[in-house]
Backbone atoms as SQL, in Angstrom:
CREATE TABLE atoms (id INTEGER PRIMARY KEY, chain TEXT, resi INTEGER, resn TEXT, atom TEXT, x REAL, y REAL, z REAL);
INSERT INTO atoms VALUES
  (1, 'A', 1, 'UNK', 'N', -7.803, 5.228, 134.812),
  (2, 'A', 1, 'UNK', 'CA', -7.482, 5.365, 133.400),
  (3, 'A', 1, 'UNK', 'C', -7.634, 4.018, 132.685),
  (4, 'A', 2, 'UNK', 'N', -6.951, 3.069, 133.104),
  (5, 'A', 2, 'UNK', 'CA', -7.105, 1.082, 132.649),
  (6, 'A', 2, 'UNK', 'C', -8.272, 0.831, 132.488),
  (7, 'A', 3, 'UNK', 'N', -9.370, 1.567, 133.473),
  (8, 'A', 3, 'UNK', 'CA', -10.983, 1.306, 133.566),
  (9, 'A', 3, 'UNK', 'C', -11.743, 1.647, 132.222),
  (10, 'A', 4, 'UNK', 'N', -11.535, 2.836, 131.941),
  (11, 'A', 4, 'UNK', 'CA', -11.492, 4.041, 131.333),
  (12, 'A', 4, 'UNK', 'C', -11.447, 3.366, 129.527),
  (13, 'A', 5, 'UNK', 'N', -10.119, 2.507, 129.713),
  (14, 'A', 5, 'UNK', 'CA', -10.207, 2.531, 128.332),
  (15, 'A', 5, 'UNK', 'C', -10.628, 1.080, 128.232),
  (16, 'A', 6, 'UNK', 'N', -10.505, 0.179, 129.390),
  (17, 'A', 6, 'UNK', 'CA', -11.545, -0.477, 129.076),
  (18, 'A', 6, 'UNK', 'C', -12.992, -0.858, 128.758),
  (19, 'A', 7, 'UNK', 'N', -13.031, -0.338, 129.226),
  (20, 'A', 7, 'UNK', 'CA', -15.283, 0.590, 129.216),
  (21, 'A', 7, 'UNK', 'C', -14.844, 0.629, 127.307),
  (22, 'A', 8, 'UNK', 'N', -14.340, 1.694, 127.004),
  (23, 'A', 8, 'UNK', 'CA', -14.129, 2.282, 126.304),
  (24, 'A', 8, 'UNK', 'C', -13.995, 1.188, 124.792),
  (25, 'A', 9, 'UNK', 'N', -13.068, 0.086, 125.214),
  (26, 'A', 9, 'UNK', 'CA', -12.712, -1.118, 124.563),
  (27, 'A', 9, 'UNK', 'C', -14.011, -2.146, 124.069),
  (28, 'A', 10, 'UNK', 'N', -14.583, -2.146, 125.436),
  (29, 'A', 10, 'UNK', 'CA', -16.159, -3.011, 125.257),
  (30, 'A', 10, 'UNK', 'C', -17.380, -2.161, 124.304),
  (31, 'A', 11, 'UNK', 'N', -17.201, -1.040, 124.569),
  (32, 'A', 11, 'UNK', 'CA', -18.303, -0.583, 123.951),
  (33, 'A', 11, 'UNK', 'C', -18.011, -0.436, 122.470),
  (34, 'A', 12, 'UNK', 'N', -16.684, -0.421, 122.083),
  (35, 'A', 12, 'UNK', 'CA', -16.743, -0.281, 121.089),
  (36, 'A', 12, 'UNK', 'C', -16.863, -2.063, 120.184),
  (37, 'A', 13, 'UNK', 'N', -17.075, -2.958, 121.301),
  (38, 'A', 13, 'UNK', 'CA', -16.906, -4.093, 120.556),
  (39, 'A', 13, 'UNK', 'C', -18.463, -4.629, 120.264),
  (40, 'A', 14, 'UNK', 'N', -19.483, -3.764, 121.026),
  (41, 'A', 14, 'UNK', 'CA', -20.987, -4.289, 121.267),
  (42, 'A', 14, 'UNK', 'C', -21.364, -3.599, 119.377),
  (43, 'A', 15, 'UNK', 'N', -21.903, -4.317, 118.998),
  (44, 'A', 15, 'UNK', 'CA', -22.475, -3.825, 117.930),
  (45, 'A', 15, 'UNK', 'C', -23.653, -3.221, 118.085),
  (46, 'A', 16, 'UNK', 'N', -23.919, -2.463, 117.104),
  (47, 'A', 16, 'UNK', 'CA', -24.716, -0.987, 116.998),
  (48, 'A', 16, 'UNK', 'C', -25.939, -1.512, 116.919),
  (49, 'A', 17, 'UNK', 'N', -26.856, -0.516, 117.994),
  (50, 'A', 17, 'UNK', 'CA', -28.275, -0.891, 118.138),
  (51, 'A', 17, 'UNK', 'C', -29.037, -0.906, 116.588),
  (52, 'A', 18, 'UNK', 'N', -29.680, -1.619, 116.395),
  (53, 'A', 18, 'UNK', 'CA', -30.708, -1.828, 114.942),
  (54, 'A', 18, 'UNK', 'C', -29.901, -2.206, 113.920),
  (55, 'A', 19, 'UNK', 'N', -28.796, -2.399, 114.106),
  (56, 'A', 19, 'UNK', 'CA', -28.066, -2.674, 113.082),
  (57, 'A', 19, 'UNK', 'C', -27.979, -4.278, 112.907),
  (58, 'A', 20, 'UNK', 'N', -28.343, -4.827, 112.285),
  (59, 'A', 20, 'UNK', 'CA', -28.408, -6.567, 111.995),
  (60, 'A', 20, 'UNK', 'C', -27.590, -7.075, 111.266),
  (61, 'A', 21, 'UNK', 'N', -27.581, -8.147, 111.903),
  (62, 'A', 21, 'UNK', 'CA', -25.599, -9.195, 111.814),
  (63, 'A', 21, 'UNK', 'C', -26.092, -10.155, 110.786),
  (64, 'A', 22, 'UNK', 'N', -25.002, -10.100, 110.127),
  (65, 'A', 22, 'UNK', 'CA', -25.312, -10.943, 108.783),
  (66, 'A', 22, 'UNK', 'C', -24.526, -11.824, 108.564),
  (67, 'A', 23, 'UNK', 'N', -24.935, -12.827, 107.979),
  (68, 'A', 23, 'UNK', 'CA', -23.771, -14.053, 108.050),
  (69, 'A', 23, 'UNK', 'C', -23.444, -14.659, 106.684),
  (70, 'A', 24, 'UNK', 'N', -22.223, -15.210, 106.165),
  (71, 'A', 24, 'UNK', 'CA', -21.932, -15.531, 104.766),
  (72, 'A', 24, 'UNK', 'C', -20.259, -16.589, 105.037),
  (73, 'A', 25, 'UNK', 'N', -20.669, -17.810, 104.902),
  (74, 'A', 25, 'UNK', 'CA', -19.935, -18.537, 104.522),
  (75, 'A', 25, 'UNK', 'C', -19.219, -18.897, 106.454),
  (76, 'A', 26, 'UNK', 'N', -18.111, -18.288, 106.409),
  (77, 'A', 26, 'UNK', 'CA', -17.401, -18.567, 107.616),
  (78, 'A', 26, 'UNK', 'C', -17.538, -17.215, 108.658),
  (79, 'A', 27, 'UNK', 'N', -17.774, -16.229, 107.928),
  (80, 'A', 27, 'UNK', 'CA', -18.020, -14.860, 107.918),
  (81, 'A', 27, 'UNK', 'C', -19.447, -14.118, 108.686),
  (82, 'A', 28, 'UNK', 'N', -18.982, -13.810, 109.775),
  (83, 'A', 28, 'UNK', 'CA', -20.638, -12.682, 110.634),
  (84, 'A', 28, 'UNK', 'C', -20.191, -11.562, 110.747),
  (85, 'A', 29, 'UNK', 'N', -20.993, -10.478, 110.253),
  (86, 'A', 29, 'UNK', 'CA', -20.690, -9.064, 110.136),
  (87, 'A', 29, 'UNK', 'C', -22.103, -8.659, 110.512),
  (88, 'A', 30, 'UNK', 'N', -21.794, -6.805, 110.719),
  (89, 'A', 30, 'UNK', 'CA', -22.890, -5.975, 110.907),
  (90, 'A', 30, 'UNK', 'C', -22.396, -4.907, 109.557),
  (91, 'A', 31, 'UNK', 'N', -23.789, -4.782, 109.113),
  (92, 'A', 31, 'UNK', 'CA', -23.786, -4.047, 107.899),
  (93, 'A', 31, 'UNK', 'C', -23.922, -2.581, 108.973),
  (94, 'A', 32, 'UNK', 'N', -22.774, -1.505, 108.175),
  (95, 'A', 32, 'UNK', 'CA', -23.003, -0.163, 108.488),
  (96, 'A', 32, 'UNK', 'C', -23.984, 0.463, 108.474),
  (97, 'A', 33, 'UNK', 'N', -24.555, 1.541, 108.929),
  (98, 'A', 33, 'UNK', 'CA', -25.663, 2.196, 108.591),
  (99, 'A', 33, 'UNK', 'C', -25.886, 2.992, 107.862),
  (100, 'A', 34, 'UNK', 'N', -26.939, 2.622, 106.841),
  (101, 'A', 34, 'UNK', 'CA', -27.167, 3.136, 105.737),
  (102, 'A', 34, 'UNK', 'C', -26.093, 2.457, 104.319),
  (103, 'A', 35, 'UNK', 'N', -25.502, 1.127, 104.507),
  (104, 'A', 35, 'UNK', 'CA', -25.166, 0.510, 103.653),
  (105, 'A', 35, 'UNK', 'C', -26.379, -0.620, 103.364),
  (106, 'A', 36, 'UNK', 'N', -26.063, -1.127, 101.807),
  (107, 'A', 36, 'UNK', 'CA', -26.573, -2.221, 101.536),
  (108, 'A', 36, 'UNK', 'C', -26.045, -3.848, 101.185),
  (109, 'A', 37, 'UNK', 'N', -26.714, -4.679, 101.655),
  (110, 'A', 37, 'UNK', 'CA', -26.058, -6.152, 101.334),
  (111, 'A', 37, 'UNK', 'C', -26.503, -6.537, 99.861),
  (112, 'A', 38, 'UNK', 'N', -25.401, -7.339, 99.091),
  (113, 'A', 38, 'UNK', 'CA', -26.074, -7.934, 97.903),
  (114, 'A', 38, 'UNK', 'C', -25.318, -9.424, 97.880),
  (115, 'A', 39, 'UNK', 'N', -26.273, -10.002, 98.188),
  (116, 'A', 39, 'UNK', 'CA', -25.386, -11.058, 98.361),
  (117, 'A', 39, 'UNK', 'C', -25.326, -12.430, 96.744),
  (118, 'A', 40, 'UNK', 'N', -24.380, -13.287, 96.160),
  (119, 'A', 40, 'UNK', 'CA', -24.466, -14.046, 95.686),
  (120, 'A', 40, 'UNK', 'C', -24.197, -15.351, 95.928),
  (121, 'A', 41, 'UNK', 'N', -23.880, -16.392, 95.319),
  (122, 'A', 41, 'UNK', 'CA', -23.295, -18.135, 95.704),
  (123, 'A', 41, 'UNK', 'C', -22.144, -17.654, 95.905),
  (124, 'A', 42, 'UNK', 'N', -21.312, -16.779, 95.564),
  (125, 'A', 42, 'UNK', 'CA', -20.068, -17.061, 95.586),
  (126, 'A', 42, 'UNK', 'C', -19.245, -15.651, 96.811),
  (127, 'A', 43, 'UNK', 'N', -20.502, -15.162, 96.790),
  (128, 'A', 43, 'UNK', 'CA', -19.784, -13.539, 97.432),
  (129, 'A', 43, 'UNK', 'C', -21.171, -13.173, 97.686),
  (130, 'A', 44, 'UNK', 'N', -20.426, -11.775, 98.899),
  (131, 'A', 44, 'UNK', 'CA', -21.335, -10.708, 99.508),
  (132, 'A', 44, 'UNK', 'C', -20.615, -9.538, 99.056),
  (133, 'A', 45, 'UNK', 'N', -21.466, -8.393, 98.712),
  (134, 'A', 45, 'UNK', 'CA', -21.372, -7.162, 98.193),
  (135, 'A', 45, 'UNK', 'C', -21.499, -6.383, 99.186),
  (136, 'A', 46, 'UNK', 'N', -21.192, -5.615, 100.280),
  (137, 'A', 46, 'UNK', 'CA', -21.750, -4.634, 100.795),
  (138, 'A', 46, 'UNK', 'C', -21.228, -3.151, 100.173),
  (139, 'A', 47, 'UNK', 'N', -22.218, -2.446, 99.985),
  (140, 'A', 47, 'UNK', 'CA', -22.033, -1.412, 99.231),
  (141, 'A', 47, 'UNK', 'C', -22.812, -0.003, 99.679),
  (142, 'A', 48, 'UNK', 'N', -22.272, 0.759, 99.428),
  (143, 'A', 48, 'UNK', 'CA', -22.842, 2.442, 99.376),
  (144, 'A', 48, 'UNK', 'C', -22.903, 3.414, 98.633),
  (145, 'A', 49, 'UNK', 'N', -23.109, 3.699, 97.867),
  (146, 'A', 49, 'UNK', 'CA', -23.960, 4.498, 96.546),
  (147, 'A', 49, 'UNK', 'C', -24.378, 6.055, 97.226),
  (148, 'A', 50, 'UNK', 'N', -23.568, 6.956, 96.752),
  (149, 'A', 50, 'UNK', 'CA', -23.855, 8.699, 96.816),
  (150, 'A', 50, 'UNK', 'C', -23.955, 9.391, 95.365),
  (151, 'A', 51, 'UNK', 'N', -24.377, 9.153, 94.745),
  (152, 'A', 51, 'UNK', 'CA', -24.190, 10.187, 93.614),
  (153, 'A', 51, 'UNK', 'C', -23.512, 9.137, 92.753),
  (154, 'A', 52, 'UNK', 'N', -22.428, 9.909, 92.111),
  (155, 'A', 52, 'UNK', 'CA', -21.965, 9.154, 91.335),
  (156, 'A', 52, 'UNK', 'C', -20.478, 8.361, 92.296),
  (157, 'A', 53, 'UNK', 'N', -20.217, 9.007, 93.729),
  (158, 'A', 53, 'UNK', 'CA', -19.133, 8.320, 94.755),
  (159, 'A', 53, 'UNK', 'C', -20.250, 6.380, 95.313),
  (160, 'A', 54, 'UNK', 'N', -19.058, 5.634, 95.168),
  (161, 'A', 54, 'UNK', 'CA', -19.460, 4.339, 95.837),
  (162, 'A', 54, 'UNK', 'C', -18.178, 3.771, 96.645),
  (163, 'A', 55, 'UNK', 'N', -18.777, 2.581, 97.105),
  (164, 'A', 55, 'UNK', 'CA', -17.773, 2.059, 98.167),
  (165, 'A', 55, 'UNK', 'C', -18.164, 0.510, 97.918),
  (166, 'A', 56, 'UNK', 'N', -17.711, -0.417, 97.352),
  (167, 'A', 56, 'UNK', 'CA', -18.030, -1.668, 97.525),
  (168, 'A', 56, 'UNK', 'C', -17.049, -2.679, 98.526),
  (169, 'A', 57, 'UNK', 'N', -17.313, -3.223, 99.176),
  (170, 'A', 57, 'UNK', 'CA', -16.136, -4.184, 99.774),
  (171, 'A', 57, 'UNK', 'C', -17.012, -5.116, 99.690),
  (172, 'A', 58, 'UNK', 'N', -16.203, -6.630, 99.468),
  (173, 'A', 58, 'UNK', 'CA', -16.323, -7.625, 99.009),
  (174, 'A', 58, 'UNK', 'C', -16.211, -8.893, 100.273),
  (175, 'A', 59, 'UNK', 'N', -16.896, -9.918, 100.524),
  (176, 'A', 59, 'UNK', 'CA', -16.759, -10.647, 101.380),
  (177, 'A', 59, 'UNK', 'C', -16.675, -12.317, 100.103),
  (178, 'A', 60, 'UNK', 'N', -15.727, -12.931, 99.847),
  (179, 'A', 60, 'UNK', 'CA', -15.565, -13.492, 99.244),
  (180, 'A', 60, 'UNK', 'C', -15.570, -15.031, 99.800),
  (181, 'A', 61, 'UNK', 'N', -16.434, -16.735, 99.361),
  (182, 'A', 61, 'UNK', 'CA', -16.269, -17.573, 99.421),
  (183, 'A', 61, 'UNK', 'C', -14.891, -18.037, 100.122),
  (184, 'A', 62, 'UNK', 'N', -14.622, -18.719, 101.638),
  (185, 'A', 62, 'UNK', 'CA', -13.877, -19.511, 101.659),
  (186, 'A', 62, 'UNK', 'C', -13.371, -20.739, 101.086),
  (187, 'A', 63, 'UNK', 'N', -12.132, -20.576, 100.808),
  (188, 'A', 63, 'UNK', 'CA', -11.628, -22.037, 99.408),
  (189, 'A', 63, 'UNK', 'C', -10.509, -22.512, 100.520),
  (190, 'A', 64, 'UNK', 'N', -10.550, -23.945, 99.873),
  (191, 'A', 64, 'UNK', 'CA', -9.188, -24.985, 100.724),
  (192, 'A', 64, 'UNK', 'C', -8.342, -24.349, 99.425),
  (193, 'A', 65, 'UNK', 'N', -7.186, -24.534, 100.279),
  (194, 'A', 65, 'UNK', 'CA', -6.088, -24.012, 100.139),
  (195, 'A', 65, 'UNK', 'C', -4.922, -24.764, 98.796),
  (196, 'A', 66, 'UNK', 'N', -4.601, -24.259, 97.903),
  (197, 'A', 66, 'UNK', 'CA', -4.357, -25.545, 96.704),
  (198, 'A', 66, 'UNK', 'C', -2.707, -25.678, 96.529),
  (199, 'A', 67, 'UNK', 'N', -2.385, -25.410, 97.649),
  (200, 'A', 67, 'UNK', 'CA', -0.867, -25.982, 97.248),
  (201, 'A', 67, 'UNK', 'C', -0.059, -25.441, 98.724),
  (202, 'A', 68, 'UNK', 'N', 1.439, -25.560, 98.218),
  (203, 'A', 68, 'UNK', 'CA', 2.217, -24.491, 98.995),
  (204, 'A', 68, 'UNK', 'C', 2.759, -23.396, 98.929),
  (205, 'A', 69, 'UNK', 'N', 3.670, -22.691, 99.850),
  (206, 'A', 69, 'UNK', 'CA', 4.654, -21.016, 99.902),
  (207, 'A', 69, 'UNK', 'C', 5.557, -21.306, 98.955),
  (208, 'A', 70, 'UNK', 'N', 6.102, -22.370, 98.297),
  (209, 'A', 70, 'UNK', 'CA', 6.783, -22.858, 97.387),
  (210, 'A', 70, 'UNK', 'C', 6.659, -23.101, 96.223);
């Protein structure tokens, strides 16, 4: 069973055949299939477009940090 879900663990960590790893800032991803990248200076767009349904998520510029929790 430990085997089992380890197998299970790895495969789900191998990224998807044809699918190409993209890189942005500090940031490496694999774009889903059948999504698109749009990338700018400041940000990455990955997005999916059905009709009038979309999905954007945002991969945003790493910034130093400008203060404190205080």
């Amino acid at each position: 069973m430990k085997i089992g879900i380890a197998a299970l663990l790895l495969l789900a960590a191998l990224p998807v055949a044809g699918q190409p790893r993209a890189s942005f800032n500090l940031f490496t991803f694999t774009t889903p299939k059948g999504w698109t990248i749009e990338k700018n200076v400041d940000y990455v767009v990955v997005k999916k477009e059905n009709g009038i349904k979309y999905c954007n998520s945002f991969i945003i510029k790493a910034r130093v940090s400008s203060g404190n929790a205080q």
